[in-house]
C-alpha positions in Angstrom: -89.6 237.0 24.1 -93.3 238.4 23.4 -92.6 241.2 26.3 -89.1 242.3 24.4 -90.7 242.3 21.2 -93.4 244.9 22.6 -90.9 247.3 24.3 -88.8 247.1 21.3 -91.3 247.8 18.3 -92.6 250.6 20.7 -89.6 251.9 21.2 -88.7 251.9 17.8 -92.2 253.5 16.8 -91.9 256.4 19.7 -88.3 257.4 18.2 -90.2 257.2 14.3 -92.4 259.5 15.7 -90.0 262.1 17.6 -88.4 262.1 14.0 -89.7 261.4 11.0 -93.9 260.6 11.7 -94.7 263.9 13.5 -92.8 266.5 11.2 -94.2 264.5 8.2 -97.7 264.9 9.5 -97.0 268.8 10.0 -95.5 268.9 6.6 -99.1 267.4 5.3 -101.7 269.6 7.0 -99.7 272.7 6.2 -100.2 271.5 2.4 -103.9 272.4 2.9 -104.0 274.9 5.7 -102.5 277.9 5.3 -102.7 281.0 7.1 -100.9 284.3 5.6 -99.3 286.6 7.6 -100.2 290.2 6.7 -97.3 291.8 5.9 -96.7 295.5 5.0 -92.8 296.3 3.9 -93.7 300.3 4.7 -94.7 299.3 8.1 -91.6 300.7 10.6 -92.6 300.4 14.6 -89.8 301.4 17.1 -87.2 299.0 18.2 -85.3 297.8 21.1 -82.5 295.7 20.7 -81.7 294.1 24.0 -78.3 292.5 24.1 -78.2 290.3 27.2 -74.9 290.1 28.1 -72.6 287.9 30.7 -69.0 287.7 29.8 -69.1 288.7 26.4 -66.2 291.0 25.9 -64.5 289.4 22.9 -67.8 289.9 20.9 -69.5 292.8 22.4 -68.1 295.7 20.1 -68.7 294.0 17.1 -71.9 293.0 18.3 -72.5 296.7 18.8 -70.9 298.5 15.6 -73.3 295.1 13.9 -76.6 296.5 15.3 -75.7 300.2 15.2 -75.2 300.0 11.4 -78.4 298.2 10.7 -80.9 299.8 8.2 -83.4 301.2 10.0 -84.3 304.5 10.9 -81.7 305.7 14.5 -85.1 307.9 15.7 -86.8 304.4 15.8 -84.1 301.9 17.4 -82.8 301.9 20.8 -79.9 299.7 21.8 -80.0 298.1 25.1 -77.2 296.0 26.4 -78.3 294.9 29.8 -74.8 293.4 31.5 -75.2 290.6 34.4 -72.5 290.8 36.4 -69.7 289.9 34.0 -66.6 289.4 35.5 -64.4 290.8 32.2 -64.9 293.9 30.6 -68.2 293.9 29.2 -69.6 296.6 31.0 -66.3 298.9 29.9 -67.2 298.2 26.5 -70.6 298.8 26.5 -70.1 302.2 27.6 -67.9 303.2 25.2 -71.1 303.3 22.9 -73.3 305.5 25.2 -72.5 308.7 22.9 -73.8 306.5 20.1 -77.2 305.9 21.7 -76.2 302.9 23.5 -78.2 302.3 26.6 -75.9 299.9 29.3 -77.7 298.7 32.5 -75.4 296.9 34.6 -75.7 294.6 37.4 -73.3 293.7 40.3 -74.1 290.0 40.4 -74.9 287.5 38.4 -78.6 286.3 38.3 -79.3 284.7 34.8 -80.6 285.8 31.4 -84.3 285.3 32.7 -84.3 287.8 35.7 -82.2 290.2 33.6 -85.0 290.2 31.4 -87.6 290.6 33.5 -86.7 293.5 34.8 -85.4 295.6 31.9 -87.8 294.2 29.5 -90.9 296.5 30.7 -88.1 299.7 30.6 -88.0 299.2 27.2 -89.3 302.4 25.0 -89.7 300.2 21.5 -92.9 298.6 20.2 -90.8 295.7 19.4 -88.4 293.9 21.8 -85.9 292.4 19.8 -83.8 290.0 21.9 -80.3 289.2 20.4 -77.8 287.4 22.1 -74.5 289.2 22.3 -72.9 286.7 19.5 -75.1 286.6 17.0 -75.0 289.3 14.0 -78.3 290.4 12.4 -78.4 290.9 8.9 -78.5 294.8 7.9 -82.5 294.3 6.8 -83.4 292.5 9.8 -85.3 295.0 11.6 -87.1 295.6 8.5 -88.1 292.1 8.0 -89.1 292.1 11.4 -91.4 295.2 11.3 -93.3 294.1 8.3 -94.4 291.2 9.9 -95.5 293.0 12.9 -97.8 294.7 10.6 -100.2 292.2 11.1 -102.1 292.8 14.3 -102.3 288.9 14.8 -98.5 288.5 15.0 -97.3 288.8 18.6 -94.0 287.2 18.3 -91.9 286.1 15.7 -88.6 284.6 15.3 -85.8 284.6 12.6 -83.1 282.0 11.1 -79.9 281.7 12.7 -77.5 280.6 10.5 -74.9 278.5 12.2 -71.2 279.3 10.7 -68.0 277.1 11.6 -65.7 278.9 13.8 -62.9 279.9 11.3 -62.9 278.3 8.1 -64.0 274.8 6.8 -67.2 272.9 8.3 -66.6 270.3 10.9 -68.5 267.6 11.9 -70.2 269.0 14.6 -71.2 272.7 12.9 -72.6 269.9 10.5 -74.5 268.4 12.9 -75.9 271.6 14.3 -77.0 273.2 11.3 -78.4 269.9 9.6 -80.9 269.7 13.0 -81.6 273.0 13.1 -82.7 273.5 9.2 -84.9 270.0 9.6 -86.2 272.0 13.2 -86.6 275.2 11.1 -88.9 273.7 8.5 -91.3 272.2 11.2 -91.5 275.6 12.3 -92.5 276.7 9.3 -94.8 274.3 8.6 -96.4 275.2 12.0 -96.4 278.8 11.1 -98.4 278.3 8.5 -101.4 276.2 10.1 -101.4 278.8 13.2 -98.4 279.3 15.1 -95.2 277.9 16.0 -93.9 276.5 19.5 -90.7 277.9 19.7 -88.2 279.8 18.2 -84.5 281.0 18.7 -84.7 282.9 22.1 -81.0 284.5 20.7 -83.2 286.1 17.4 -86.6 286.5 18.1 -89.0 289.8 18.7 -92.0 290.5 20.3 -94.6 293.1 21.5 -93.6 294.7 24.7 -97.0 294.3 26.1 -96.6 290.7 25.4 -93.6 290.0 27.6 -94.6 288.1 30.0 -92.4 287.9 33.4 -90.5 283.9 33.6 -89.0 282.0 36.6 -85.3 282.1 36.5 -85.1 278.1 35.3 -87.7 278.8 32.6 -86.6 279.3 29.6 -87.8 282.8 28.6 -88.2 282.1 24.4 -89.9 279.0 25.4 -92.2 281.1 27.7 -92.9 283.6 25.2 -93.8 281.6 22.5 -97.1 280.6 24.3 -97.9 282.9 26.1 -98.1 285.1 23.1 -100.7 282.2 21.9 -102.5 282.2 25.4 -103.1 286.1 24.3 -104.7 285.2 21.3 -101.5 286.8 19.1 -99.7 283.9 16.8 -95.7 283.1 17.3 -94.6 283.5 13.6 -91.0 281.6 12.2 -89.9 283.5 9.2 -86.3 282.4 7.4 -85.8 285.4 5.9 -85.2 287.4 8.8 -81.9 286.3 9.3 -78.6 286.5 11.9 -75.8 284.4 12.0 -73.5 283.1 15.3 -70.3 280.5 15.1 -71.4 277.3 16.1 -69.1 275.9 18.9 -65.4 275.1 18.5 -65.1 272.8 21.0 -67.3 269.6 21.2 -68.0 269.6 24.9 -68.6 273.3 25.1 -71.4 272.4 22.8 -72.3 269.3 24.5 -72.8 271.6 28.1 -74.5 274.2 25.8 -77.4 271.4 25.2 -77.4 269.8 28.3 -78.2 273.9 29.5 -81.0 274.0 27.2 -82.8 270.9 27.7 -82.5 271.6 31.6 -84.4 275.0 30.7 -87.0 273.2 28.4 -87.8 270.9 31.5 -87.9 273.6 33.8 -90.6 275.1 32.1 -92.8 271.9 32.1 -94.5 272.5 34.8 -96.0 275.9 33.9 -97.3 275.0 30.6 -100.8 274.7 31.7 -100.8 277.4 34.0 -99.8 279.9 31.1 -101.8 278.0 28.2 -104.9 275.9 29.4 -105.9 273.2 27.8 -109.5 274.4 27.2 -109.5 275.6 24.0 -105.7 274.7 22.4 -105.9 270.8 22.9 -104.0 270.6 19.1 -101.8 273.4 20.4 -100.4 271.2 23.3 -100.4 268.2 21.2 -97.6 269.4 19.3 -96.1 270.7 22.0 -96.1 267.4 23.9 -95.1 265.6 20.5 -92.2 268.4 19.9 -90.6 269.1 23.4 -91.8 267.2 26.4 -91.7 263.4 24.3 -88.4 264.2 22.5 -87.0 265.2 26.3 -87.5 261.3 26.6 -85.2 260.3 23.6 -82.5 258.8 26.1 -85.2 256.0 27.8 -86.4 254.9 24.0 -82.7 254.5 22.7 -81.9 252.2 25.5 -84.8 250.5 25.4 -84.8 249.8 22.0 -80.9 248.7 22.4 -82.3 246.1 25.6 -85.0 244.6 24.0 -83.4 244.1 20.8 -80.7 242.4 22.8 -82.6 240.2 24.9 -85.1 239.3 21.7 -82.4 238.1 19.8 -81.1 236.1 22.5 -84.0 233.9 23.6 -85.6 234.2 19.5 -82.0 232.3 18.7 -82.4 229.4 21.4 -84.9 226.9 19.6 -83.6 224.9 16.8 -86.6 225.4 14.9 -85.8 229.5 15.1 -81.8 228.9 13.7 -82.8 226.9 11.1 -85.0 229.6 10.0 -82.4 231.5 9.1 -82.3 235.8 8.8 -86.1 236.0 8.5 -86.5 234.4 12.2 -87.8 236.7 15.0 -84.6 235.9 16.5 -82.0 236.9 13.6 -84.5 239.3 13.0 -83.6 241.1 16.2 -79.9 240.4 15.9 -79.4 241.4 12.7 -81.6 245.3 14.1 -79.2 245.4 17.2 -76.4 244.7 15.0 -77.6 247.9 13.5 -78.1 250.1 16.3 -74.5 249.0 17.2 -72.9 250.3 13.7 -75.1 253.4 14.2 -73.4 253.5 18.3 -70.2 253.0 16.9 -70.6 255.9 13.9 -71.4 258.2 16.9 -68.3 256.8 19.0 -66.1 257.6 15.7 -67.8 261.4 15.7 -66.8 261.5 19.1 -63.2 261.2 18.2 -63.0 262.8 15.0 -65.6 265.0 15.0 -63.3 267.5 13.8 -63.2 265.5 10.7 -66.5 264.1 9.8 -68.7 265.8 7.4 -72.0 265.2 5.8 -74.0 262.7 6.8 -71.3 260.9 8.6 -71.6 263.6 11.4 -75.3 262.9 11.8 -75.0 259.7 14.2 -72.5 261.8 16.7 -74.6 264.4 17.1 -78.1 262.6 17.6 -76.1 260.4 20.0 -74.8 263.5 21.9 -77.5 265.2 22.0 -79.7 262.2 23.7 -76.2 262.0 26.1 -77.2 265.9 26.8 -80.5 264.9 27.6 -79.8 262.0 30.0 -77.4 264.2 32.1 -80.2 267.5 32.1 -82.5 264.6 33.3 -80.2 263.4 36.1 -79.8 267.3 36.9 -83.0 268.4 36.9 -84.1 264.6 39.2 -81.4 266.1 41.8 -83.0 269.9 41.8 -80.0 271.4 39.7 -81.8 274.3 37.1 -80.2 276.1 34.8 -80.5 280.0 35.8 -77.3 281.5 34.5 -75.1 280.8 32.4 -71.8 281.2 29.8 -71.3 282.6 26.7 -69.9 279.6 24.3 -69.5 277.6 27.1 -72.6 276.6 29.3 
């Protein structure tokens, strides 16, 4: 009984913290330490936009006529869509924008977003690298937004919001979901922007300094890796919400569910590196966070079930004494019932998502998608055990 009791309050403590006891901490020393960023709104450094592409025909022009009417000077932007191997007619499209300006580099096979961009990514002529995935749209002042904060010689990378819209019209469940994560995720990144600089940020909207980039392994995720190693150069990773984009989150709930299982394979890929690009001398906090923020949450899957166990088995053996049922619900044992009883409504919330998660709104759609997304998790985790990696991938799909 003692032993369940232990795994289950520290499992239910290590989820608190993965969700509510970290971010609140972030929220409390950003109350008191706050760095500016610099910002000039007359800076204007040259652009690249590099569009990554694989399979992206059904988005690609619009993608294209997007960027090309941004506001930002044309003698200060170059448009780069770098084309891996797609087997549909990205490439065709592509190059029916080379007498706008449109650069196309295209490749014969298909070798992932990473190596793509590390190979292109030093041909750029920009300042600023602007990577943009081919489905997301920038807002016409997003170049602007971007440049001003680049003013600040401190500010090596920085990344924008990404407004997630529901494919057509309405909101379902799971664009719920998505976008109720990713505004909570987006405030902890602004909360660690302002005490130094944040861990990650969208690697589909971000920018940085071209002699930042900083070459990744084809199962690391390259955002990821550019986040700190910008840090490791002594520049700050900035999140600012008001350079904004938007993309349609997924239409389909297991195209979305292999989209996360993708990007938690990626996120474990790059564990290994961490400390060869960022020691620990010197940005202990720094890794911390990072360790509280990616490599712990990657564990979500083991604390659920262990919290689900060891409520299960202290309820049983808290309920056999006589002494313990006439206790009634304050006993350890209907304690622990009356908690698993709990975590099985919560279960069975996400099991109704499941179904109708073209249904669900609000909160409602919260349990599905924090079920899910632990599910995602457990599967990268089998993958990544067995020496799968996540190296290329599909648009909307993957």
């Amino acid at each position: 009984m003692i032993a369940a009791a232990v795994v289950f309050w520290l499992s239910l403590y290590v989820i608190a913290v993965i969700y509510v006891l970290h971010p609140l901490t972030l929220w409390l020393i950003s109350r008191f330490i706050h760095r500016p960023v610099k910002r000039d709104p007359a800076h204007l450094p040259s652009f690249t936009v590099f569009i990554p592409c694989y399979n992206e025909a059904a988005v690609l022009a619009e993608k294209l006529e997007n960027v090309l009417a941004l506001d930002y000077p044309a003698d200060k932007l170059e448009v780069l869509v770098a084309d891996d191997g797609s087997s549909d007619d990205t490439a065709e499209i592509a190059r029916r924008f080379v007498d706008r300006g449109v650069r196309v580099e295209a490749f014969d096979e298909n070798r992932g977003k990473t190596t793509v961009m590390n190979e292109l990514s030093p041909t750029c002529r920009g300042e600023i690298i602007v990577y943009s995935d081919g489905n997301v749209m920038l807002e016409p002042d997003a170049l602007h937004r971007f440049a001003e904060l680049f003013a600040d010689p401190d500010v090596g990378c920085v990344g924008g919001y990404l407004e997630q819209r529901p494919p057509g019209s309405g909101s379902t469940g799971t664009t719920f979901g998505n976008s109720f994560i990713r505004r909570y995720e987006d405030k902890q990144k602004i909360w660690e922007s302002r005490i130094w600089s944040c861990i990650y940020v969208q690697g589909g909207h971000m920018a940085i300094r071209r002699e930042l980039y900083y070459p990744s392994a084809p199962e690391v995720s390259p955002d990821t890796l550019l986040t700190i190693s910008t840090v490791a150069a002594g520049k700050r990773t900035i999140y600012d919400p008001r350079v904004r984009a938007w993309e349609e989150t997924q239409a389909v709930a297991g195209d979305e569910f292999r989209r996360r299982v993708r990007l938690s394979l990626l996120e474990m890929g790059f564990f290994p590196y961490l400390v060869r690009v960022l020691p620990l001398r010197g940005h202990l906090l720094y890794h911390l966070n990072y360790f509280l923020r990616k490599i712990l949450r990657q564990t979500t899957p083991l604390w659920f079930i262990t919290l689900l166990v060891s409520g299960v088995v202290a309820a049983c053996l808290g309920v056999q004494g006589a002494a313990a049922a006439r206790a009634g619900f304050f006993a350890a044992g209907a304690t622990y019932l009356w908690l698993t009883v709990a975590q099985g409504a919560f279960y069975l919330a996400a099991l109704l998502g499941t179904l109708f998660h073209d249904r669900l709104s609000g909160l409602a759609a919260l349990p599905y998608y924090i079920v899910s997304t632990a599910l995602a998790m457990a599967v990268a985790w089998w993958r990544f055990w067995r020496g799968r990696r996540a190296v290329t991938w599909k648009p909307r799909q993957d």
